[in-house]
C-alpha positions as CSV (number, residue, x, y, z in Angstrom):
1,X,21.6,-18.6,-58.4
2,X,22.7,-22.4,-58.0
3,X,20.7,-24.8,-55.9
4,X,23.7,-25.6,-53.8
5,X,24.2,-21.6,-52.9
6,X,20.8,-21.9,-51.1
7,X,20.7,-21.6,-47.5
8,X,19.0,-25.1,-45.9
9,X,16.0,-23.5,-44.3
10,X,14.8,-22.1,-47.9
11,X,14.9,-25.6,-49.4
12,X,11.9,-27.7,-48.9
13,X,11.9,-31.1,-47.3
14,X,11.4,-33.7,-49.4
15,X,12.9,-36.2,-47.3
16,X,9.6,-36.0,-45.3
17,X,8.0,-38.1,-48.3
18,X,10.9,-40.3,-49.2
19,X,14.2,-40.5,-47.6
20,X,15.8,-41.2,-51.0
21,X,15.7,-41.9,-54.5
22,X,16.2,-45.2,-54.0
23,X,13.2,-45.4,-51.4
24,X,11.4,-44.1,-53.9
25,X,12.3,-46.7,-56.5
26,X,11.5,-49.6,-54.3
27,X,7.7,-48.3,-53.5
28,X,7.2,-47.5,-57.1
29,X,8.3,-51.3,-57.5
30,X,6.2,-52.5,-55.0
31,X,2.4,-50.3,-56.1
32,X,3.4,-51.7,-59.6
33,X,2.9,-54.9,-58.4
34,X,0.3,-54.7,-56.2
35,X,-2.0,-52.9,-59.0
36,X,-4.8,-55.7,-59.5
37,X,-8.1,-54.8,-58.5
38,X,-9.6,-55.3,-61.6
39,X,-10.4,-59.4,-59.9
40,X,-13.5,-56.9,-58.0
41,X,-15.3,-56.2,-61.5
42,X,-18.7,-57.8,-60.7
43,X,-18.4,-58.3,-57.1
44,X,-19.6,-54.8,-55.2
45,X,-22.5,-55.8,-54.6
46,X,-21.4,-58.0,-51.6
47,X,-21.0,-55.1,-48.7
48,X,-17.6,-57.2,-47.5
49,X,-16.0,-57.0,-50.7
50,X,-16.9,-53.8,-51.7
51,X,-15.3,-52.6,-47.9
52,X,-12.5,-54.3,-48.9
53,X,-12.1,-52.7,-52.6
54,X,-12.4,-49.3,-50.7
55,X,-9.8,-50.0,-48.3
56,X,-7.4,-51.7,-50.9
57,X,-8.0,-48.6,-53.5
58,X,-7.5,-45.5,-50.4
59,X,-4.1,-47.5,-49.6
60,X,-3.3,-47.7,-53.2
61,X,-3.9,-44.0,-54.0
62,X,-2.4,-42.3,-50.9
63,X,0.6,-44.4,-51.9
64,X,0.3,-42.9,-55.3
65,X,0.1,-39.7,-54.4
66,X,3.1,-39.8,-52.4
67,X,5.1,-41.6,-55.6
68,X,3.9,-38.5,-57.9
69,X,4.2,-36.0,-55.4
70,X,8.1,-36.7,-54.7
71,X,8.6,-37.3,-58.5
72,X,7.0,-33.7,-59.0
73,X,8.6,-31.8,-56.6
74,X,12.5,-33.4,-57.2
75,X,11.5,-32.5,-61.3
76,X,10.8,-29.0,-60.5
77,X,13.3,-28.1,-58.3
78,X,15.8,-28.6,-61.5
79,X,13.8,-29.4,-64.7
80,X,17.0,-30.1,-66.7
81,X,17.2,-33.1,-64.7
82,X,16.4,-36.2,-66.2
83,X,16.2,-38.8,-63.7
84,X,13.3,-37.1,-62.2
85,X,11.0,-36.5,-65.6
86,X,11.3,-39.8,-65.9
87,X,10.1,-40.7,-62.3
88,X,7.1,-37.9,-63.0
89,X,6.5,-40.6,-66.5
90,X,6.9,-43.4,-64.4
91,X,4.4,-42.0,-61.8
92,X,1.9,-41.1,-64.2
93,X,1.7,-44.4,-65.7
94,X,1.2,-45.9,-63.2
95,X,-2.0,-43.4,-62.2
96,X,-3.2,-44.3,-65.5
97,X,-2.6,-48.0,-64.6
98,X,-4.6,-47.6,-62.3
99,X,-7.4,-45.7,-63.4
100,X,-8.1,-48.3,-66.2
101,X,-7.9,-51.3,-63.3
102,X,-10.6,-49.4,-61.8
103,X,-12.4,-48.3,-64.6
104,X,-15.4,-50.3,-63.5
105,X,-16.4,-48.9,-60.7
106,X,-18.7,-46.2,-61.6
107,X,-20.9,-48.1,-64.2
108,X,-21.3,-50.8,-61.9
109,X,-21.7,-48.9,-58.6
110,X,-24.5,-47.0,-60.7
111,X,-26.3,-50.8,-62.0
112,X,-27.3,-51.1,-58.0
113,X,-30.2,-50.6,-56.2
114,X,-30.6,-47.5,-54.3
115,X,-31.8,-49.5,-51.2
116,X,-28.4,-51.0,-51.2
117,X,-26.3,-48.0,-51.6
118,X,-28.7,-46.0,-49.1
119,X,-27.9,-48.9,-46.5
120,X,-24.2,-48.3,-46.9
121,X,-24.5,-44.9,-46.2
122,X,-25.7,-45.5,-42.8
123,X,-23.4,-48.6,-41.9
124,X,-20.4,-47.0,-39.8
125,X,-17.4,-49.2,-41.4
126,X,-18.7,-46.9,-44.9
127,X,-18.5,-43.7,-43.4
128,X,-15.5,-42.6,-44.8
129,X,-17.0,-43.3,-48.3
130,X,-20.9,-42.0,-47.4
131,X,-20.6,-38.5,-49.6
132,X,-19.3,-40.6,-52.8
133,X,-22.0,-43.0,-52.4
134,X,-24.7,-39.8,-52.6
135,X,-23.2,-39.3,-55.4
136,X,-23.6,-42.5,-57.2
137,X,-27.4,-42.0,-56.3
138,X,-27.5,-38.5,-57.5
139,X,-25.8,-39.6,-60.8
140,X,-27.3,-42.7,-61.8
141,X,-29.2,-41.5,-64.3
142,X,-26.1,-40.1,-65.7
143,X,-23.8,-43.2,-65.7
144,X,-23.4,-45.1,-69.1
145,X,-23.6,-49.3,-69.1
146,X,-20.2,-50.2,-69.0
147,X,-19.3,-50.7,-72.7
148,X,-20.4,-47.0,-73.4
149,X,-18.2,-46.0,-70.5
150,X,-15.4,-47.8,-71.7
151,X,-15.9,-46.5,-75.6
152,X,-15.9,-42.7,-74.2
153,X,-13.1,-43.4,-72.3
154,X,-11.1,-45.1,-75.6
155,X,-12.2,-41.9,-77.1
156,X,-11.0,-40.0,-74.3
157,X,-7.3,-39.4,-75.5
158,X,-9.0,-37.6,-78.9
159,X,-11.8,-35.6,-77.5
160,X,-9.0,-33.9,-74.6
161,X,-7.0,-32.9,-77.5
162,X,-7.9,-29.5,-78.5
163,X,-6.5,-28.3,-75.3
164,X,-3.1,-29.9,-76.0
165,X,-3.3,-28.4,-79.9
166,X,-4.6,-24.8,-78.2
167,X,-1.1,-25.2,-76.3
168,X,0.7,-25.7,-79.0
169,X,-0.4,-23.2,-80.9
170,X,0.1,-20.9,-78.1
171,X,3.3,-22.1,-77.1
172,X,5.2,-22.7,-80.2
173,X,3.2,-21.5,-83.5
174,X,2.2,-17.9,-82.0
175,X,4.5,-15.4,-84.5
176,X,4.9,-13.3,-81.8
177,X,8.2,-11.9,-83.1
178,X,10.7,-9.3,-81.5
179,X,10.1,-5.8,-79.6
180,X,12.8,-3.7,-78.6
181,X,12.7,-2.4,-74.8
182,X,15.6,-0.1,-73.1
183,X,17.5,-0.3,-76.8
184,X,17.6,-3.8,-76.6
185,X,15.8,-6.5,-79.0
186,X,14.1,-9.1,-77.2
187,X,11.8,-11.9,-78.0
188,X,8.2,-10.9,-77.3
189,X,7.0,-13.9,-75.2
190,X,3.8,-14.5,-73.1
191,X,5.5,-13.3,-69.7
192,X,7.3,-10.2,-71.5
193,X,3.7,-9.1,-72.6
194,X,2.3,-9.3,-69.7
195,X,5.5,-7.2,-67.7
196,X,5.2,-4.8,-70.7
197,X,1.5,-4.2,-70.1
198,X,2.6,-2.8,-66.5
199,X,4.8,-0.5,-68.0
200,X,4.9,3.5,-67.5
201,X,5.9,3.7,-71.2
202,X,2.0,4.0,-73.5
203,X,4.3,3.6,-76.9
204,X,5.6,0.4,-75.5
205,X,2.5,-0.8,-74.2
206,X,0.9,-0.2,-77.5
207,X,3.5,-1.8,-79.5
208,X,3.7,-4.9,-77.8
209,X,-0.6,-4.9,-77.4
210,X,-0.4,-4.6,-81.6
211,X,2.1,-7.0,-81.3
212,X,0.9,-9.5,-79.6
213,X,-2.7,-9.6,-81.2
214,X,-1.8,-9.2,-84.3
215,X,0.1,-12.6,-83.8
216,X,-3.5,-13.9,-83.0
217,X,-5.2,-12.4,-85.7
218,X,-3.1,-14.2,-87.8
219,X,-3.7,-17.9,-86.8
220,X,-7.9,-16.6,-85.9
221,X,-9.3,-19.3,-88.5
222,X,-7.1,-22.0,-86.9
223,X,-8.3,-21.1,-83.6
224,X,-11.9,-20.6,-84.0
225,X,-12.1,-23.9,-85.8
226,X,-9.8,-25.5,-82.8
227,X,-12.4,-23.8,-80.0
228,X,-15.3,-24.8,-81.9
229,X,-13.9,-28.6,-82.1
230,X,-13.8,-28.1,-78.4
231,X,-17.8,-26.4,-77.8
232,X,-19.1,-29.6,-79.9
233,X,-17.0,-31.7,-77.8
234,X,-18.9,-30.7,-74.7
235,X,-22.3,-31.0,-76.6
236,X,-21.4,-34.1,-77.6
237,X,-20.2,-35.7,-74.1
238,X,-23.6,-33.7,-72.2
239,X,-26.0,-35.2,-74.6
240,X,-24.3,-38.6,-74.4
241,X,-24.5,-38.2,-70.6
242,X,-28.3,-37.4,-70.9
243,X,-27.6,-33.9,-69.4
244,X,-29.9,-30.8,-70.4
245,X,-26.6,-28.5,-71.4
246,X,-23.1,-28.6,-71.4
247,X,-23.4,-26.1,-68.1
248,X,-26.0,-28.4,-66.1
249,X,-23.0,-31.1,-67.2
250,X,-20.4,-29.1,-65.4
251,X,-22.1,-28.1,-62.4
252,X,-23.6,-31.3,-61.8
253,X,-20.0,-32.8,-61.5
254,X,-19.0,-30.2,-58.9
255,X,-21.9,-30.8,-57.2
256,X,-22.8,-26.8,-57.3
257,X,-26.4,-25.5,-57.8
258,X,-27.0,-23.6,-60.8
259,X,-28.2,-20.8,-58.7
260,X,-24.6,-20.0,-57.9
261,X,-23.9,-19.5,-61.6
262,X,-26.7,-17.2,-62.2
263,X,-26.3,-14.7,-59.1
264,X,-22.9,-14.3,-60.3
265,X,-23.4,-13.8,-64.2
266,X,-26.8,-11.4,-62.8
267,X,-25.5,-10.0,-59.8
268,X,-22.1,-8.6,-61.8
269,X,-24.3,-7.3,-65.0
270,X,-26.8,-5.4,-62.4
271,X,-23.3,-3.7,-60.6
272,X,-21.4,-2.8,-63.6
273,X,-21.9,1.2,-62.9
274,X,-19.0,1.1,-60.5
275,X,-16.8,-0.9,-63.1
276,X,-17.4,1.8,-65.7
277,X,-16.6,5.0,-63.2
278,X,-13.2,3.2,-62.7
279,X,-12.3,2.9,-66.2
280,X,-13.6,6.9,-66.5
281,X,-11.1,7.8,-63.2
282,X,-8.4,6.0,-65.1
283,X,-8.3,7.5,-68.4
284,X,-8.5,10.7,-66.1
285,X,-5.9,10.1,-63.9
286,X,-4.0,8.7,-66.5
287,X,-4.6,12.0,-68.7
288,X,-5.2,10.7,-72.2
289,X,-8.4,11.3,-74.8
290,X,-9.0,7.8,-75.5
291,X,-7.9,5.0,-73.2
292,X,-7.1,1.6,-75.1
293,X,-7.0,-1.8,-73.6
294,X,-3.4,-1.5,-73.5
295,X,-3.4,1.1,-70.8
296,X,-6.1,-1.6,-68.2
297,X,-2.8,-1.9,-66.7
298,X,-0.6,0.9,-66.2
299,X,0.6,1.5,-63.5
300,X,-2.2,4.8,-61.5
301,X,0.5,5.2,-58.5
302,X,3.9,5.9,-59.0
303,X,7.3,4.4,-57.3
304,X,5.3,2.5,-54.5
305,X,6.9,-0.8,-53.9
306,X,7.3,-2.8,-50.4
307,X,11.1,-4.8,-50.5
308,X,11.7,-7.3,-47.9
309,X,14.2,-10.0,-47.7
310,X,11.9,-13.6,-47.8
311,X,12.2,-14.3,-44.0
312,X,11.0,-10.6,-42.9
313,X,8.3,-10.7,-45.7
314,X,7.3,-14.4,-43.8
315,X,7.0,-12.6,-40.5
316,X,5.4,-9.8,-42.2
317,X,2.5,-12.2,-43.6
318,X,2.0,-14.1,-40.2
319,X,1.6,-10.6,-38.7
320,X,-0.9,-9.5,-41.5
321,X,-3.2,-12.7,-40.9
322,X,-3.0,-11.8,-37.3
323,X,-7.6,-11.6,-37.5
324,X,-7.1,-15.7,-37.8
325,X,-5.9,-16.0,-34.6
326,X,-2.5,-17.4,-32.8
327,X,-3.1,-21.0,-34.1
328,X,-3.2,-20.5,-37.3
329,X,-0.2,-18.2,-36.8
330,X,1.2,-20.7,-35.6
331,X,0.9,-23.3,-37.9
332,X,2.7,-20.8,-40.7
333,X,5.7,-20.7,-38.1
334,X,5.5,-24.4,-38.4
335,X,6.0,-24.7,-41.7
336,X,8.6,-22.1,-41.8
337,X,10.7,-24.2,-39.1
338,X,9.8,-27.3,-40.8
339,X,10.5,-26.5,-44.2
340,X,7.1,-26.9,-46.1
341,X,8.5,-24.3,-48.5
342,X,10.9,-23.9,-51.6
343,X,11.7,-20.1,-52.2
344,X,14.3,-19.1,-54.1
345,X,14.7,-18.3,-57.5
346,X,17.5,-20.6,-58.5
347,X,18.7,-22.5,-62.2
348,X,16.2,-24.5,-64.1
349,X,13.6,-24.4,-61.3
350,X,10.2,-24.8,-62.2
351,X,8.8,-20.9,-62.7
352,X,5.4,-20.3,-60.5
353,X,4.2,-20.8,-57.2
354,X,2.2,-23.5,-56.5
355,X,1.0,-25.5,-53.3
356,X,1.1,-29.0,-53.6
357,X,-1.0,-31.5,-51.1
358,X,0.6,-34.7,-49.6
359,X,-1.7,-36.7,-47.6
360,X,-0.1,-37.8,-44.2
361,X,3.0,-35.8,-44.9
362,X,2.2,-31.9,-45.4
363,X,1.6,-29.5,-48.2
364,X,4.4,-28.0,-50.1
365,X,5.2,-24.7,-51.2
366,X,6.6,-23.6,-54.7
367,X,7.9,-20.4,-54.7
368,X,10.1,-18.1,-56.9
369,X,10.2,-15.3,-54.0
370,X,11.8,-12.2,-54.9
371,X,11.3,-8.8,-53.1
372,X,8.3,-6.9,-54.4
373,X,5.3,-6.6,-53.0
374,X,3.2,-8.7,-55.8
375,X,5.9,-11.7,-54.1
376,X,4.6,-10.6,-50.3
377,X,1.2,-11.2,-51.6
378,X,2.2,-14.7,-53.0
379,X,3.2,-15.9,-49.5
380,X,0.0,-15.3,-48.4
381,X,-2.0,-16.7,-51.3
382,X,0.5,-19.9,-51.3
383,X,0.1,-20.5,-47.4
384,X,-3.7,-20.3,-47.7
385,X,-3.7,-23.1,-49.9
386,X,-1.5,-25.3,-47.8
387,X,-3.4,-24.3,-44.8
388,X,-6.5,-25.6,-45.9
389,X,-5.2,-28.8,-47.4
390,X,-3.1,-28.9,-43.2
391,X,-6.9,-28.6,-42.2
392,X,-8.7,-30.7,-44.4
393,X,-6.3,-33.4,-44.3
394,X,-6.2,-33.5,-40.3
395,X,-9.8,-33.4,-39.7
396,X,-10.7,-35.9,-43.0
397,X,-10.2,-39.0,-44.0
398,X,-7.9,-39.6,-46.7
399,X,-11.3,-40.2,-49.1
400,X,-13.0,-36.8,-48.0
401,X,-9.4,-34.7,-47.5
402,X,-9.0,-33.4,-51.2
403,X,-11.3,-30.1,-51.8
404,X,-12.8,-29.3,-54.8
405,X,-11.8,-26.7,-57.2
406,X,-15.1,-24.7,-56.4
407,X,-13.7,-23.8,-53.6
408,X,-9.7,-23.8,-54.1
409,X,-9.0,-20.6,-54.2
410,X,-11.3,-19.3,-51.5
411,X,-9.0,-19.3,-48.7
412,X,-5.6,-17.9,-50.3
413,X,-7.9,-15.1,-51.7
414,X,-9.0,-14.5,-47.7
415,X,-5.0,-14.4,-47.4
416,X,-4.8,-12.0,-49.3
417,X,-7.5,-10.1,-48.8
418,X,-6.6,-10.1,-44.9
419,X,-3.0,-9.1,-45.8
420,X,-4.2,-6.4,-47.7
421,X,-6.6,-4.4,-45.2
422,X,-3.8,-5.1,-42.7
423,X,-1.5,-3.1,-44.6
424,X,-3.9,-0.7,-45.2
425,X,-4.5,0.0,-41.5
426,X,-0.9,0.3,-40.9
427,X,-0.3,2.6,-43.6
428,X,1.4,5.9,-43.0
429,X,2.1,7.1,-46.3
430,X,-1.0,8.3,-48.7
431,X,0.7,7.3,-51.4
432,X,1.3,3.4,-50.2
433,X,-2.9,4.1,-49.3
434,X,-3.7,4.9,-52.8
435,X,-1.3,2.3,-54.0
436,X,-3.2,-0.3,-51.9
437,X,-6.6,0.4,-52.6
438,X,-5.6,0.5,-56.5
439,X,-4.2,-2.7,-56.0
440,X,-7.7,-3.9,-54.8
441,X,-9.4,-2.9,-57.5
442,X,-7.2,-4.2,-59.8
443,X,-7.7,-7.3,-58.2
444,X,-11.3,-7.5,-57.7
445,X,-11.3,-6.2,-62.1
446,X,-8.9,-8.8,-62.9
447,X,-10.3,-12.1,-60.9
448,X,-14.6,-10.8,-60.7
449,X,-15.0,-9.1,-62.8
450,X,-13.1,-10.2,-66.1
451,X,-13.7,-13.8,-64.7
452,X,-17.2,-13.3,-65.0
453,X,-17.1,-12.1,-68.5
454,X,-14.8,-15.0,-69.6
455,X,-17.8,-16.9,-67.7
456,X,-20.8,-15.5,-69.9
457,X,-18.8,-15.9,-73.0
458,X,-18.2,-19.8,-72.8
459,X,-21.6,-19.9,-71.7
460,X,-23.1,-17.9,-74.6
461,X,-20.8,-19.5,-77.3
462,X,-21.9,-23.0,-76.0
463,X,-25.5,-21.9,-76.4
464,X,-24.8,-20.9,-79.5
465,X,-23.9,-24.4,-80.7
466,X,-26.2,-26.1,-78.7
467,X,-29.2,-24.6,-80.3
468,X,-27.7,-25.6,-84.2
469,X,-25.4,-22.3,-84.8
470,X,-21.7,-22.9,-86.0
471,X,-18.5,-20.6,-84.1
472,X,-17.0,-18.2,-86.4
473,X,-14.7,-15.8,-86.1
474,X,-17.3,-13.0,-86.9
475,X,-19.7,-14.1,-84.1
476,X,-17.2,-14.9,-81.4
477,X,-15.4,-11.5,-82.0
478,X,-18.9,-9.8,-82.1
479,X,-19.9,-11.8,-78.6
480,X,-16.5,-10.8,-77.1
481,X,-16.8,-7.4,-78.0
482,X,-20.0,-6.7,-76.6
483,X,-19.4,-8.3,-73.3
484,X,-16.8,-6.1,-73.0
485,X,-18.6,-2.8,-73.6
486,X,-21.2,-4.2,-71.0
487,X,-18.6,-4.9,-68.5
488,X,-16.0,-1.8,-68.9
489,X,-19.1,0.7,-70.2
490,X,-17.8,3.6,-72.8
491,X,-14.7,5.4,-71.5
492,X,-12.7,2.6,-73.8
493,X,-12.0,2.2,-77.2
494,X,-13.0,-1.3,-78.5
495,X,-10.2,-1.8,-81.4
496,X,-10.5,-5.2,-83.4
497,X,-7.3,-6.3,-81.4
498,X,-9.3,-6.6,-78.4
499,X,-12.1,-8.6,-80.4
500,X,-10.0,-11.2,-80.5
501,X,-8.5,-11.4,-77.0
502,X,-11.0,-14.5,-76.5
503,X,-8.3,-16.3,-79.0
504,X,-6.1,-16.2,-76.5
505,X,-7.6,-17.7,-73.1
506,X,-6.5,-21.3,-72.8
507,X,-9.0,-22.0,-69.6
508,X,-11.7,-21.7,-72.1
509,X,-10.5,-25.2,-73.3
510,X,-11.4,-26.3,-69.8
511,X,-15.5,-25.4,-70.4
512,X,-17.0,-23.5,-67.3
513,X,-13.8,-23.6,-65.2
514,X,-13.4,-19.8,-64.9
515,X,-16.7,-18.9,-62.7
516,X,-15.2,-20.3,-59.7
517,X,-12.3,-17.0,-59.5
518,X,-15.1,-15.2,-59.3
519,X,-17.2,-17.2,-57.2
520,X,-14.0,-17.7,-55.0
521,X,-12.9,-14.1,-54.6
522,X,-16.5,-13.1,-53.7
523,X,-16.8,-16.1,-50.6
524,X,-13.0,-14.7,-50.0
525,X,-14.5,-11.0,-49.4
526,X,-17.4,-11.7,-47.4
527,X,-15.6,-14.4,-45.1
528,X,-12.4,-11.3,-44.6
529,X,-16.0,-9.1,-43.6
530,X,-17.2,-11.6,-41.2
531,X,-13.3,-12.0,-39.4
532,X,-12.8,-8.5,-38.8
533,X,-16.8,-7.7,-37.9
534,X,-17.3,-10.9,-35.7
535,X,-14.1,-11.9,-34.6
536,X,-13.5,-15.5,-33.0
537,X,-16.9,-16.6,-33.6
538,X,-16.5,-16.3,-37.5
539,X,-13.1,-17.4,-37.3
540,X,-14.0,-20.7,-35.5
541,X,-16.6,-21.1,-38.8
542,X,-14.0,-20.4,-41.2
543,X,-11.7,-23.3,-39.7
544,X,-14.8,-25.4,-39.8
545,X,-15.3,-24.5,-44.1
546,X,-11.1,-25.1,-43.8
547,X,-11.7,-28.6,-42.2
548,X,-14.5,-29.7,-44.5
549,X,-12.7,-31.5,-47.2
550,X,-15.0,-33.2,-49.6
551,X,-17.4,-34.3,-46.8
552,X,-20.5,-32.7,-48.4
553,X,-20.8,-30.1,-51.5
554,X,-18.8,-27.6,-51.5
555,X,-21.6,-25.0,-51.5
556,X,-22.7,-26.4,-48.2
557,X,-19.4,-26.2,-47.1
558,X,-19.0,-22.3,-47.5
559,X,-22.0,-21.8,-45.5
560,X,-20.1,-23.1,-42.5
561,X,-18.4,-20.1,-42.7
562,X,-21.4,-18.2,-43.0
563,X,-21.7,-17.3,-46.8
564,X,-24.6,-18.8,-49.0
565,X,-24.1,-18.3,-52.4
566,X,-27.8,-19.7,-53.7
567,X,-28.6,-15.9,-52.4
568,X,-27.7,-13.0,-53.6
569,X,-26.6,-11.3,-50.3
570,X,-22.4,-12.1,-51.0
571,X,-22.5,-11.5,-54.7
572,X,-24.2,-8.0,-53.5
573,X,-22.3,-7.2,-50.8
574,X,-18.7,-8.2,-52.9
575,X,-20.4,-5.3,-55.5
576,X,-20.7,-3.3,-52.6
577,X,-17.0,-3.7,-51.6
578,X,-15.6,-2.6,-54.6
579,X,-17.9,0.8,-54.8
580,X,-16.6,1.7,-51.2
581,X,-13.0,0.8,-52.0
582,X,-13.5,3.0,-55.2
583,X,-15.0,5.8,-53.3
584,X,-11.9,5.7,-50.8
585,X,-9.7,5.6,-53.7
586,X,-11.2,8.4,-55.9
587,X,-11.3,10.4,-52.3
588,X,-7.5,9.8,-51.7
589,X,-6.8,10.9,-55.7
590,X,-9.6,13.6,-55.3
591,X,-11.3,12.9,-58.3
């Protein structure tokens, strides 16, 4: 489909940002030459000007944000275009601009006296900026002098580029080769694997698993020397940084206790029972002798699927969150009717779904909606995201609005999870039940479980070379495999293929990222318990976690809505939930 064939109210607004190109233009003009606030370097330490550099900087940025966000969503609704990869350069550059003009800040901030960033903290005209200023305090001891800063960040460029050569190795180099599928030969890509792992056909799935693997196996030494590069990377930067390990690093910079880490990584080893049965009922159901990695993802219940054209799927999803109340319904209508939301499919648009903040605007929705119920889902998952950027954006200011990654994916997962039990209530057919409740597990497998696993690997292999031992491809295949026997038990066959799957995860160039699916999922399940248990009481909480922002840490913020993750009572209680949706399930399938 062409852009132009797309009905209006499917096309997102962009117009709410900039009312034209040219509009555009003229503010990029004008934030290019209003970029000079390096004239503050050596000056924060009078309260005035330092009120001043806040105020000038928050103006600055929110007016950067809306330059990048227009660029960004014009380039994606056609990526052939141009005009508008050149706006998404010019906006960058200007980011970067301004992150070197700015550079100071930290180092300097850090050389003050904690009497004089305390008594900001309490003065009113700050109050917008108190949580960053804790944070200064809490990180002192791990802020450089300003000519270390400003080495590591020349060196910057260099030590952030084993991610870019992960991508493209994994993007261009992989010999991935061909695989025919219905009698035709196609390319095997990243996106054809995964559709072919779904597939009712086992010789298929097992041609494109040796496939794709062996494709790996091929460039192993190239990658284990390119994820090693990256592990002393992180040593490097947490020893420079005077930090204990490359974990207490990463946590410290979301401002998450380690705790958290721990009951997950503990809590998920100590529950694995229930992760092994399902492997054993799915080699059952699926009938065969020995079940392979290539067969995680067949499909257990046949010709189940939910089709809805996009506007009755939209109504569908408001009536699925109906536990959050009318004014949250609400606020979905209202970005229906004000079109927050791009969904079709259409030529050279940007592939994905995504939700894209705009401070003092709205969020924005990606979509690439077509009608399956994996798309309904998306809905759901997208408009959670928007939702809580709608709430943390009207209850913040534009310093506190933007929450952290710890806690992104929190409320689409409730989304989702809310969508999910709705449709189970309202299921008449056992067969859409059994389809459901496998969907769950597959869910809870695929973003707790395996999450997790990915989690204890980065942080084994970093221990590894933090206490003087090299990477090799023998020792990280020997790690991966053994997580994996301790996570999906005995009832699967651990090939060499599957060894090597670690070669192939590209968050693990972004050290100690993946925890937080799991983490996220498991605050998800227990806030969807407390909704449909409480009812307006835990709702009202929720909106509170929603409209939190970045005012405090985001583990503080969670427990607004009632779920503590430095105990173990949600990581237990998330084990808990996936024992009783397997029960239901292997009841259903009477197993």
């Amino acid at each position: 489909m062409e852009r132009k064939e797309v009905k209006l109210n499917h096309i997102w607004k962009t117009e709410d940002i900039f009312a034209s190109d040219e509009e555009w233009e003229n503010a990029l003009n004008k934030a290019n030459s209003s970029l000079n606030f390096a004239q503050f370097s050596g000056k924060l330490g009078d309260r005035d000007t330092l009120l001043n550099y806040y105020k000038r900087t928050s103006e600055f940025a929110k007016e950067l944000d809306r330059l990048y966000a227009y660029a960004s969503l014009k380039h994606d609704e056609d990526t052939r275009v141009g005009k508008y990869s050149s706006y998404k350069g010019k906006a960058y550059m200007l980011y970067s601009n301004f992150c070197t003009e700015t550079a100071f800040y930290d180092s300097e901030m850090a050389s003050y006296s904690e009497d004089y960033l305390n008594s900001l903290i309490v003065d009113k005209e700050f109050s917008a900026y108190d949580y960053q200023l804790k944070l200064i305090i809490k990180r002192k001891a791990h802020i450089l002098g300003k000519e270390e800063e400003k080495l590591i960040a020349l060196a910057s460029e260099t030590l952030g580029s084993f991610y870019d050569i992960f991508g493209m190795i994994d993007n261009i180099d992989l010999p991935l080769g061909e695989i025919e599928v219905d009698g035709k030969t196609q390319k095997l890509t990243h996106g054809l694997y995964g559709l072919l792992l779904h597939s009712n056909n086992r010789e298929i799935r097992k041609e494109a698993y040796e496939k794709y693997y062996s494709a790996y196996n091929s460039l192993i030494n190239t990658i284990t020397a390119n994820y090693y590069g990256n592990v002393k990377k992180d040593v490097f930067l947490s020893k420079a940084y005077k930090f204990d390990s490359c974990l207490d690093q990463a946590l410290f910079y979301e401002d998450v206790d380690k705790t958290v880490y721990d009951n997950l990584l503990n809590s998920v080893a100590e529950n694995c029972s229930a992760m092994h049965r399902y492997v054993k009922d799915r080699k059952k159901i699926l009938g065969y002798d020995k079940l392979y990695f290539y067969d995680v993802y067949a499909p257990l219940v046949a010709d189940v699927d939910i089709k809805m054209p996009y506007d009755e799927a939209y109504n569908y999803v408001i009536s699925g969150l109906e536990a959050l109340g009318k004014d949250y319904q609400d606020l979905l209508k209202k970005a229906f009717i004000e079109r927050w939301i791009d969904v079709e499919e259409t030529v050279g648009k940007r592939n994905g779904a995504y939700s894209a903040p705009v401070y003092g605007v709205h969020p924005y929705v990606l979509l690439n909606y077509t009608e399956t119920t994996n798309d309904i889902f998306t809905i759901a998952h997208e408009m959670g995201h928007s939702l809580h950027t709608y709430f943390s954006q009207k209850n913040q200011p534009y310093e506190k609005s933007e929450y952290k990654i710890f806690v992104a994916e929190v409320a689409s997962t409730v989304n989702e999870v809310l969508l999910l039990k709705f449709m189970l209530k309202n299921a008449q057919d056992s067969n859409l039940k059994k389809y459901l409740l496998n969907y769950y597990l597959d869910s809870i497998r695929a973003t707790l479980h395996r999450q997790t696993m990915f989690a204890e690997f980065e942080y084994e292999a970093h221990r590894l070379v933090e206490g003087g031992e090299p990477l090799t491809k023998e020792n990280l295949c020997e790690l991966y495999s053994n997580l994996g026997k301790k996570y999906y038990g005995n009832d699967i066959e651990y090939d060499y293929f599957i060894s090597t799957e670690w070669c192939r995860i590209p968050h693990f160039y972004s050290s100690f990222y993946v925890y937080k699916y799991s983490t996220g999922i498991i605050a998800a399940m227990n806030i969807v318990n407390k909704i449909l248990t409480e009812g307006q009481s835990a709702v009202d909480n929720y909106v509170k976690f929603l409209s939190g922002g970045s005012s405090t840490d985001p583990v503080s913020l969670l427990k607004l809505a009632g779920v503590d993750l430095t105990t173990k009572q949600p990581f237990d209680f998330a084990m808990a939930e996936f024992e009783n949706t397997l029960n239901e399930f292997e009841k259903l399938m009477d197993l």
